[in-house]
N, C-alpha and C positions, 0 to 999 in steps of 0.2 A: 599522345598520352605517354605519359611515362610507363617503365616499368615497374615486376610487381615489388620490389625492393622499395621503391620511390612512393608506392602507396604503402607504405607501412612505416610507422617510426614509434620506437619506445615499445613494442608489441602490438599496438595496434594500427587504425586509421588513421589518418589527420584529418584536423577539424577541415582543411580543407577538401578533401576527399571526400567528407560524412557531409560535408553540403550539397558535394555535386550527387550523390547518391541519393538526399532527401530532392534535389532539385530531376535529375534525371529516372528516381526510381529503380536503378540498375544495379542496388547494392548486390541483390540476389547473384547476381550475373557476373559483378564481378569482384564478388570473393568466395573461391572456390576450395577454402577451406576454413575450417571455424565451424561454428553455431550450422549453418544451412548443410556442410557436409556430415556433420555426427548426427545432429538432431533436427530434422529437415521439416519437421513437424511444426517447429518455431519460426515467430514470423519476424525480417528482418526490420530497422526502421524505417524502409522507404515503405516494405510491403502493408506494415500497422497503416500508417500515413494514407499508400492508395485505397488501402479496405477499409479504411474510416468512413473517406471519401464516395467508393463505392455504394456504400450503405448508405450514408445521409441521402443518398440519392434516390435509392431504391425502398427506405423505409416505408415502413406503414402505418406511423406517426408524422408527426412537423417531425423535424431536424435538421439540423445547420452544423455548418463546421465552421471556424475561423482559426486565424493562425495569428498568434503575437506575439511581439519581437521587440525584442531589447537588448541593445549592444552586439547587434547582430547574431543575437541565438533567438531560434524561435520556437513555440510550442505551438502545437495545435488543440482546440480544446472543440468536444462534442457537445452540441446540446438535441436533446433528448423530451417530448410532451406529447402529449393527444391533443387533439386538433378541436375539440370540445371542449379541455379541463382548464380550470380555474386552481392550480395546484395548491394547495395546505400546505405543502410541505416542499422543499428545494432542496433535494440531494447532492451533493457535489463532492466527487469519488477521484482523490488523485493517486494514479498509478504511476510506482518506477521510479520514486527520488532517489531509489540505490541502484544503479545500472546491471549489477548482477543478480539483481532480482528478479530476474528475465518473466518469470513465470506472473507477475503480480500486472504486466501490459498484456502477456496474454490473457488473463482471466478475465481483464478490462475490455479486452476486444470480442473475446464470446459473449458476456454483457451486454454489450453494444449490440452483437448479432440476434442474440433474445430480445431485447428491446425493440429490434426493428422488426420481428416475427421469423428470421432465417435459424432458431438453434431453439432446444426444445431443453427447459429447463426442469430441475425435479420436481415427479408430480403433484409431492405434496407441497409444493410451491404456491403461494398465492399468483396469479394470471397478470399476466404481464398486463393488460389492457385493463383489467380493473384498479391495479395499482398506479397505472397513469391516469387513469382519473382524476387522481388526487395528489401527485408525485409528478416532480419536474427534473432533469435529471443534467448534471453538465457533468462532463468527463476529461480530464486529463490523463490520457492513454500512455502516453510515455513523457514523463517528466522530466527527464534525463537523457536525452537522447544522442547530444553527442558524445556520451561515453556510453551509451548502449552500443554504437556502433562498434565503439573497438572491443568492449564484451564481444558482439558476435563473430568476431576476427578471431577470437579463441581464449583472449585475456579477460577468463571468466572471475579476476576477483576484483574485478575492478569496481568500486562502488562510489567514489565520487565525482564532482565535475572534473571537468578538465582540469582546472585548477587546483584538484586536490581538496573540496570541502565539500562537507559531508553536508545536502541540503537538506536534509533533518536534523542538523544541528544548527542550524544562519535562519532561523526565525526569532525575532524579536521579545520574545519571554521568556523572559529572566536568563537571557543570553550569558555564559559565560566563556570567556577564551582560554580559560587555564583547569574549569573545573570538569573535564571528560576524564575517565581514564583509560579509555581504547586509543592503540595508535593508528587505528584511519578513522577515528572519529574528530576531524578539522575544523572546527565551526566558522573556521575564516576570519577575517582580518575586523569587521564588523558585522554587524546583522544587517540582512538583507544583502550584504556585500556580492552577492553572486547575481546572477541576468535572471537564473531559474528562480530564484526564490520572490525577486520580485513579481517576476511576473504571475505566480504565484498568486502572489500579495491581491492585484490588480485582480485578479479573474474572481477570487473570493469577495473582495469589499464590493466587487461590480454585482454578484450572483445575489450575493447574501443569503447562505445557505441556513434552513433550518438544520439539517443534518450535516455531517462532515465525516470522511471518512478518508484512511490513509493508507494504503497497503502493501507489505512487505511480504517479506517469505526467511527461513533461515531456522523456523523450530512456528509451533502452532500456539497462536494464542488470540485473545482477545482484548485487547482495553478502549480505560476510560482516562479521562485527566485525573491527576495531576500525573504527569511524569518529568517536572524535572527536581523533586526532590524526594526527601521521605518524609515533611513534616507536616503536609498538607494533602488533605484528603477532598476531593470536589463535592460541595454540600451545593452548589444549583443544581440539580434535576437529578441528583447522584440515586435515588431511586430507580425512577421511571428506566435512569441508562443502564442501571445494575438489569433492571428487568427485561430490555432487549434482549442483552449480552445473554441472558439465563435462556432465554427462550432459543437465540441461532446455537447456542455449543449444544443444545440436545439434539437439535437435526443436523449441525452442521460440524460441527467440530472435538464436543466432548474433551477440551482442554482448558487450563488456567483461562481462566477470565475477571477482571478485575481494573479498580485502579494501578495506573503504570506504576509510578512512583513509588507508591505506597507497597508493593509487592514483597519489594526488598530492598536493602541498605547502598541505594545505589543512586544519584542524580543524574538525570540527564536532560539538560538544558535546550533549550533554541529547538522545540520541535514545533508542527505545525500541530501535532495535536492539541498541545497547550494553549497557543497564539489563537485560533481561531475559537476556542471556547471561551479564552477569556478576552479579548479584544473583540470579537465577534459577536460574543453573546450567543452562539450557537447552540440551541438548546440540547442538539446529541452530536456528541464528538467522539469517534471512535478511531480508534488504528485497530486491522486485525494481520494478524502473521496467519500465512496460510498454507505453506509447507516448510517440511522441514524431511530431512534421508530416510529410507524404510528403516537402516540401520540403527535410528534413533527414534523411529516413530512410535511402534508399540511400547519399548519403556517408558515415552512422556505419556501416552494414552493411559497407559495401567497405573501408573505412579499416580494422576492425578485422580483417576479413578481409587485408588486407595483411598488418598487425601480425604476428599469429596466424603469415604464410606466412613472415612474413620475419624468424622467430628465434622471435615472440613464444611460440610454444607450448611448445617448450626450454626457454625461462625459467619459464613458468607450470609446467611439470612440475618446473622443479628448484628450486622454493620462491620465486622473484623476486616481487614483487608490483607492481602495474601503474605504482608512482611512479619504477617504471624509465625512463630515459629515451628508450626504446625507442616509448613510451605515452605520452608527455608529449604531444605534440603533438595527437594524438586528442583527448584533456579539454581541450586548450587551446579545440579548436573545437568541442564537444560536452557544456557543462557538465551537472552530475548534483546533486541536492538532494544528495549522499550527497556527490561527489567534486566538488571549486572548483580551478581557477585564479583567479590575479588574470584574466585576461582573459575567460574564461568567466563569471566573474562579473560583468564591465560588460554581458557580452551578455544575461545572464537578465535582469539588472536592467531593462533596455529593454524586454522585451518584458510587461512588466506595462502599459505606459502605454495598451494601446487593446484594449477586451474581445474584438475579433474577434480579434486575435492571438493574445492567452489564449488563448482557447478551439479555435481551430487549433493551437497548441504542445501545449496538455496532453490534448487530448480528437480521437476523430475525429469528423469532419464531415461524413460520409456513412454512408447505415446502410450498406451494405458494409463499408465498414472497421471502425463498430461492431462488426457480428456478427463480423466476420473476429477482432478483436484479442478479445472476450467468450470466444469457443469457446477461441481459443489458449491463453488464459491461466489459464483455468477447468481446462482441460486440463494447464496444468503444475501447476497449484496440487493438482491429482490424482498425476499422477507425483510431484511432491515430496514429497508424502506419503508413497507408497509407497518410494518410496527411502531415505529418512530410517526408516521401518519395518522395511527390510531390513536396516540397516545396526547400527541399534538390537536385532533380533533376535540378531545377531552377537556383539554385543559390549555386553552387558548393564548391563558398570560404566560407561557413559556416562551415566544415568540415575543413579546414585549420586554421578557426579563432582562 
């Protein structure tokens, strides 16, 4: 083997190293500094992979793993059912299209743990076993995986593919390549242009999700389509999904929720939220942000808590959506991958420059707030389900729409 010089280039792994690591498991072992020496709490990409693994094994539902590959990058994706149910509803939950979002595969893997009966979720939680009755669940755990690896090498701001493109922006609606205004937002050379987004592509048109779900970290929020511009507000099911979103931020999050798009003066093109609601027809499409630093925490909680007391709720009841100017000032000082200001946007761009800050913006830094935000959000990722199942039970042509 080489040296550890020889395993490292540009600051992190090489994609040839990160394969023998998904293929031998030894990432843990042998990188002895980074992600597993500061925050040892976090799991590497060999250890997601074996504990996926693990689990599907040991569940107490059906479950299956498979692995698909394209142009030699592969993803693993979980599937998740009761062994009795006839699902309503087909959830399909991908985690980690931005590799410093470390925290957004773990929430994904405690999920997985709840599903199989190994982790106890909140208990005003609807029961995992009665939401698989009706709820069918596939998982993409780490979507990003071989630039997660060099994330856990220490090069926590790393957020695209190898290749530099941003796979929340290389989805096929209303793709543009000149119209982002972040500099590590890359949408690449075409849509679909990357291994990851295709494969992507493939596991969604194969599932055909009633639900859809995409999940980040970097500040808290919740949306819906449209997010790639501001002139288009989502009129299929833009109710029933307003009505999710209302119900998870009062147990789970207590922050902006809304149409992306439409929040503020800002496009952003080629994501998978859009593609799959509208190519898909997938009746609830959501993306949720789910941490962001304490340092910034409680002024987005209380700021939106003003908003909310000071009209804001009025407006969200009688169809306004958040690019109100009522909300404007909130995103100004709380940017969102989903929602931009011009000024929100000098501020994210800054904080790539130094890995420790990375990785305090997008991930926690204490295992308390780990386990705190893993339970929380595994936990909504449950009620989401169930809601979007209820609602779907109701009104049956939403799934033919």
């Amino acid at each position: 083997t080489g040296s550890s010089s020889d395993m490292v280039k540009h600051g992190g792994i090489t994609s040839r190293m990160a394969e023998a690591f998904l293929a031998t498991g030894s990432s843990s072992d042998m990188i002895a500094t980074g992600m597993k020496a500061e925050y040892p709490y976090y799991h590497t990409t060999a250890e997601i992979q074996e504990e996926a693994k693990r689990l599907v094994k040991k569940c107490s539902h059906r479950a299956s793993i498979k692995t698909v590959t394209n142009e030699g990058v592969s993803i693993d994706v979980v599937t998740v059912e009761s062994k009795q149910a006839s699902p309503t509803n087909r959830v399909f939950i991908l985690f980690g299209e931005h590799s410093r979002e470390l925290i957004s595969p773990e929430s994904g893997l405690f999920f997985l743990k709840a599903l199989c009966g190994e982790a106890e979720l909140d208990s005003q939680t609807a029961k995992v076993a009665a939401v698989l009755t009706d709820n069918s669940f596939q998982l993409v755990l780490n979507g990003n995986p071989r630039s997660r690896v060099k994330v856990e090498s220490g090069s926590y701001c790393v957020r695209e593919n190898p290749s530099g493109v941003d796979l929340n922006r290389n989805w096929d609606e209303q793709w543009n390549a000149t119209g982002v205004a972040l500099a590590d937002v890359n949408p690449g050379p075409l849509p679909f242009s990357e291994p990851e987004t295709r494969i992507f592509k493939q596991l969604v048109t194969e599932f055909k999700p009633t639900t859809f779900l995409t999940v980040h970290s970097g500040t808290r929020g919740m949306y819906m389509p449209w997010a790639y511009d501001t002139n288009h507000l989502a009129d299929r099911n833009q109710p029933a999904m307003m009505e999710v979103l209302k119900t998870l931020d009062e147990k789970h999050c207590k922050c902006p929720f809304g149409a992306a798009g439409k929040e503020v003066g800002y496009a952003c093109p080629g994501t998978s939220l859009d593609w799959i609601y509208d190519q898909m027809k997938t009746p609830f499409a959501f993306a949720f942000e789910i941490y962001v630093s304490p340092n910034e925490d409680e002024d987005l909680t209380n700021r939106w808590l003003q908003k909310v007391q000071g009209g804001g709720s009025s407006l969200l009841e009688g169809g306004s959506h958040l690019a109100h100017s009522h909300f404007s000032d909130l995103f100004q000082r709380h940017g969102s991958d989903f929602v931009h200001t011009s000024k929100s946007t000098a501020k994210q761009s800054s904080r790539q420059k130094d890995d420790d800050a990375c990785f305090s913006q997008f991930n926690p830094d204490t295992k308390e707030r780990y386990e705190a935000t893993v339970k929380n959000w595994a936990s909504a990722y449950l009620e989401m389900a169930h809601q979007s199942n209820q609602k779907l039970k109701l009104n049956s042509t939403m799934i033919a729409a």
